[in-house]
Structures are given as C-alpha cells and as structure tokens.
N, C-alpha and C positions, 0 to 999 in steps of 0.2 A: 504494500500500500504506500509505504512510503517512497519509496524510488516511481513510483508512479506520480506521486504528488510532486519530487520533486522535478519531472518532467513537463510541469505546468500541468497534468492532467487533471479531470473536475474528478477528482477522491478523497475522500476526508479523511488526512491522516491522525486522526487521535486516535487511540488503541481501542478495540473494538470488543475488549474484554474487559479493562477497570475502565473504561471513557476519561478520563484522570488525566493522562501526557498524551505526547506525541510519539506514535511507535517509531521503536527499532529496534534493531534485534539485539542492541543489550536490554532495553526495555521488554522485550519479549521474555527472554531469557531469566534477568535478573531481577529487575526493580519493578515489577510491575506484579500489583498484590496478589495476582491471584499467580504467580510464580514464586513469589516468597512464602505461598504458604505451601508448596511442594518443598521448595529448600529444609522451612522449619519441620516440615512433617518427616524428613529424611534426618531431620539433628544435625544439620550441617551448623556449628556452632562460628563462624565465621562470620564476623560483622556485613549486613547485607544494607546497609545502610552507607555504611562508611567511606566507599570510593565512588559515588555517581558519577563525577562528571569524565571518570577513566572509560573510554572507549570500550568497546566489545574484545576488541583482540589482545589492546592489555589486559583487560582483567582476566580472558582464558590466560594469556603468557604468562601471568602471574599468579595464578593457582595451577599453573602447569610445575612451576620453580616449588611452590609453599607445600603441595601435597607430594600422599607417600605413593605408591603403585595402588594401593587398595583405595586409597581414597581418589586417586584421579583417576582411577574406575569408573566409579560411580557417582563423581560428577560429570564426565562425558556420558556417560548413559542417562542422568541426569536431567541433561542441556538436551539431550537428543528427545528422550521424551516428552520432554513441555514444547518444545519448537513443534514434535507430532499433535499434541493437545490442542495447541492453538492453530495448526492449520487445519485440522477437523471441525473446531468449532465454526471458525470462516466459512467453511465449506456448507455449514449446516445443522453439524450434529449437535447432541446433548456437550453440554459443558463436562468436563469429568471433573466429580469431586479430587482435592490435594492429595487425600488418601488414598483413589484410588490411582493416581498418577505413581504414588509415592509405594504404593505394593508391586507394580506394574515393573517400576525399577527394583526389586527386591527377587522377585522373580525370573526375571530377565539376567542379573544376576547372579542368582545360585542356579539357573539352568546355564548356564557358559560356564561357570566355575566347575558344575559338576560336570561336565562335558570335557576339560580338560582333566580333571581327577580321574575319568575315566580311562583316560589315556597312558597315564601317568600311571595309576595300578597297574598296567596290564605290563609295563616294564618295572614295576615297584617288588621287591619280595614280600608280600605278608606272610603271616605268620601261616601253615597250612593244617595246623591240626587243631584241637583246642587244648589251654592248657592252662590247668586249677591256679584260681587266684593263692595269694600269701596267705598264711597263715592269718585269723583272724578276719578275715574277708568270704564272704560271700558271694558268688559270681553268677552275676545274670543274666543271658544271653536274651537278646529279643530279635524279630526281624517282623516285618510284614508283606502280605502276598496281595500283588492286586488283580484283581480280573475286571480289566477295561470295560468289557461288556454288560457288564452288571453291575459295572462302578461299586464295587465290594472289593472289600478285602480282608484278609484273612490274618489273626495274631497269633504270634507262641512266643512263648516264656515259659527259660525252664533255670532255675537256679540249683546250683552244686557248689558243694564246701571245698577245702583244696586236699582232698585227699580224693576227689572229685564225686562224691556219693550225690547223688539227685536228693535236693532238698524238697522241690516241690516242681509243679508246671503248670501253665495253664496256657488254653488255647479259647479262640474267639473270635469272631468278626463284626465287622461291621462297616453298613448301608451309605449308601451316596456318598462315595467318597471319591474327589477328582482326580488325583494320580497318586504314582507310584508314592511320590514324596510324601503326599500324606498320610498315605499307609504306613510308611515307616515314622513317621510323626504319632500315629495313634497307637503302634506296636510300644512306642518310648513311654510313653505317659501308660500304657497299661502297664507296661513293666513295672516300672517306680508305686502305680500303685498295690501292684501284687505283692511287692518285695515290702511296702509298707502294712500289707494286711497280714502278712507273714511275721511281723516282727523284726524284719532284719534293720541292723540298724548301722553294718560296717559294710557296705555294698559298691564292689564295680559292676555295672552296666556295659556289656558289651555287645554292639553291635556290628551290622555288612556294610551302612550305610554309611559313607565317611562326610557327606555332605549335612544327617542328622547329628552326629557325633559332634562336629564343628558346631553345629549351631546351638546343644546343649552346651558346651565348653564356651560360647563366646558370652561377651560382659555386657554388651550392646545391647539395645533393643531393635529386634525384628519385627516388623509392621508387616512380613508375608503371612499368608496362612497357616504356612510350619511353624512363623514362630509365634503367632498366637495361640495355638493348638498344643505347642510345647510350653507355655504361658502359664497351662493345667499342672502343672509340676508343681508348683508355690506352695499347690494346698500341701502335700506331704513333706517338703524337703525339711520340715523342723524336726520330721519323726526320726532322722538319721542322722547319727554322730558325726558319718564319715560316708561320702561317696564319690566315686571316680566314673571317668567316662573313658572307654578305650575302642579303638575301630580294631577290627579282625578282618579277614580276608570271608570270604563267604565259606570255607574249606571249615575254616574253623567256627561256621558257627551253623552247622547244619542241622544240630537237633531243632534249634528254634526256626529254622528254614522250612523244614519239613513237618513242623507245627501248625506253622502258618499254614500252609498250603492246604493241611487237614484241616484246618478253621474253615476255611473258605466253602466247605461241606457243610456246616453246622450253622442253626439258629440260632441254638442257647450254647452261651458259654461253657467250659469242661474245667474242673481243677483238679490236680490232686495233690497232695501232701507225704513227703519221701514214699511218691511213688512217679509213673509216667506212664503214657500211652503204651500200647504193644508197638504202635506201626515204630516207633524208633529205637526199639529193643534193639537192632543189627548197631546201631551208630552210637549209641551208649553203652555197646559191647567192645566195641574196635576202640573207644577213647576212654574205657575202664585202664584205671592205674593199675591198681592190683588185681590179686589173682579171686582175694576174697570178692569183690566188686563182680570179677567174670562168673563165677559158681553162683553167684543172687541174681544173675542176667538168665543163665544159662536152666536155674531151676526154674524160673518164669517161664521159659519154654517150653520146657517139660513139662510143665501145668496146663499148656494149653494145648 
C-alpha cells in the first residue's frame, strides 16, 4: 500500500489493521499493536518501544548481532508469520487472534526442530536396550501410539525398580487427538500421574520422544498445545521429592511401545500392580537382569 501511495497513486496508506500510523513494513512487523501483541504473546522481552525511528533493516541487523541461534529462530519465523497475518487479513480473511499467531510459531517450530532431531538420531547412538535406573529411583517408561484415522491414541506405562522387577503398568487411550505429538504429550502426563497414584516419589520418566522430553526439561513457557497439555503436570509435581526426565532410543523402550499400541484396542483403561500384561511377557523376559526375574517370567507361561 504504501509504495503505491508513494507512486502518487489514490491509496490510503495508514495501516489497515490499528488505522493508528502510516504503514510499512517495520510498522507491519514491529510497532504496530496488533504485532506487538504477537511479540508479547511469544515473551520476547526486548524493548519494543524503544528504537522507532530505526528503519526495518537495522532493526533485523541488529537482533541479527543481539540474538543466540534459538532465538533468531524464532524471530525470523516470527516476522515471517505476522507479514502472512497481515497479508490475509488484506486479502479478506478473519483477523487471527496474537495467540493464535503466536502457537502457529510454536508449532512451526518444534515440527523443523523435530524434523532435524530426526535426522540427527538416525546417525546418533542411543542407548539400545533398556537399563534399570540407580538405586533409589524408580523408572518409568511411557510412549504413545496414534492412529491418524480415528484421531486416537493409545498409552503405556510401565514402571520397574533397578534390579529391574515391574513395579506396576498401565495402559489407555484416548479420543480426538490431533497428532503424533500429542499422543506422546498425553502418554507424559498419564505417566507422572500413574507414578503419582503409585506412591513413587524418587522417579525418572523415560521416554522415545526426544522433542516431549525437551519440552518437559525446558524452563520457558510453551503456548503450543504440547505445552499446554504438558501444563497438567503442576497438579502432581509437589507429590515427588525427586524426578528426572531422560530420552531413550525406541529399542529401549518397547514394553511401553507395545503398550500403547495394545491401548489403542481398549475403551477402558487397564492397571496392574507388580504385575503386566501377557502380550509383553517375551520383552520383559529378554530385559530381565536376573535369573530369579526369568523363572517368574517363564512360570507365567506355564500358567497359561
């Protein structure tokens, strides 16, 4: 609009979102309200007031200099989506609220991060078996299964001591849920609840999902849906003296792999208490320590 106005052309160039100034694409971008409240809604705690009358390409060159690699991130992803915001509203469409601009970048985000995490396992060594937390610790494996089609997904949880004996497990699903990510967002918060109805109060959490792991471990507040979803943690964390969060390779965490998957069958949720399912008698025989551990596997079978 505005390079049109300054062509003499009949356009009104005052900003066609606060009516307030005269656009331009620092005003677009930066100082114009309904872009500052996507900055604040991101916690970009940098004075957005304080350099107006610096042009558009100093102020990128100079949060180009000021930020680290994660944060001039996700102010170019940013800048990119409000410039998309505001050329849809022009075009016609709904205005989008700050928040959801501000999820949109959150999103956008952990799918490219996960995307190269992806890449990066596949030449990374993780660990490939599983293996009994410390003494004094509790180890609780989660994961979640999605089936796209049914927007379902399926949970397991199975905690063992570090002589590795199955303390307990449980399996579950649940209804309209939108990807993979939040399946293993809902596998987390059941975990931490289970391991809280249990009593445990010295607990590592161990997951496949290294993009959930991250986001239980970060300090920040997350405005995606994982990290709202993982949000549900608050309620229990007073119940535990002590807990850690660890990523595993999928290798090592296949009883609760193959939990999940068997949830994805089931309505109503399944617990049990030092005991497990049959279907993963074979995988909690191959990662028994002792021999005592194999002969209580192995007479289950003979039971059945």
């Amino acid at each position: 609009m505005l390079t049109l106005f300054k062509r003499r052309l009949p356009v009104d160039a005052t900003c066609g979102r606060c009516k307030n100034a005269e656009e331009s694409v620092h005003h677009a971008l930066r100082s114009c309200p309904v872009a500052q409240d996507v900055w604040q809604a991101l916690n970009f705690t940098w004075d957005l007031q304080g350099d107006r009358q610096s042009s558009s390409d100093t102020w990128i060159g100079s949060k180009i200099r000021e930020l680290n690699q994660e944060q001039l991130q996700q102010h170019i992803i940013t800048l990119w989506a409000i410039w998309n915001a505001r050329n849809s509203e022009i075009h016609g469409e709904k205005r989008k609220p700050a928040l959801e601009i501000a999820r949109f970048v959150h999103h956008y985000i952990r799918d490219f991060t996960l995307a190269q995490q992806r890449t990066v396992e596949h030449r990374t060594s993780l660990p490939g078996k599983w293996n009994p937390p410390s003494n004094g610790l509790v180890k609780i494996n989660f994961d979640g299964s999605f089936y796209q089609c049914a927007k379902r997904c399926g949970i397991g949880v199975v905690a063992r001591d570090s002589e590795g004996f199955v303390l307990g497990a449980h399996v579950s699903s649940k209804t309209c849920v939108l990807d993979p990510f939040m399946a293993e967002a809902y596998a987390a918060v059941r975990a931490f609840q289970f391991a809280y109805e249990m009593g445990f109060t010295n607990v590592m959490f161990e997951g496949d999902s290294l993009s959930i792991i991250r986001s239980l471990k970060a300090k920040e507040t997350d405005f995606s849906d994982v990290g709202t979803t993982l949000e549900e943690l608050q309620i229990w964390r007073a119940g535990f003296h002590r807990y850690l969060f660890a990523h595993v390779g999928r290798e090592g965490n296949m009883v609760a792999h193959s939990l999940s998957k068997y949830g994805l069958q089931l309505d109503e949720e399944q617990n049990w208490v030092e005991d497990w399912p049959h279907i993963v008698d074979h995988i909690i025989l191959s990662e028994s320590l002792f021999k005592k551990k194999i002969c209580i596997v192995g007479l289950r079978w003979f039971a059945n």
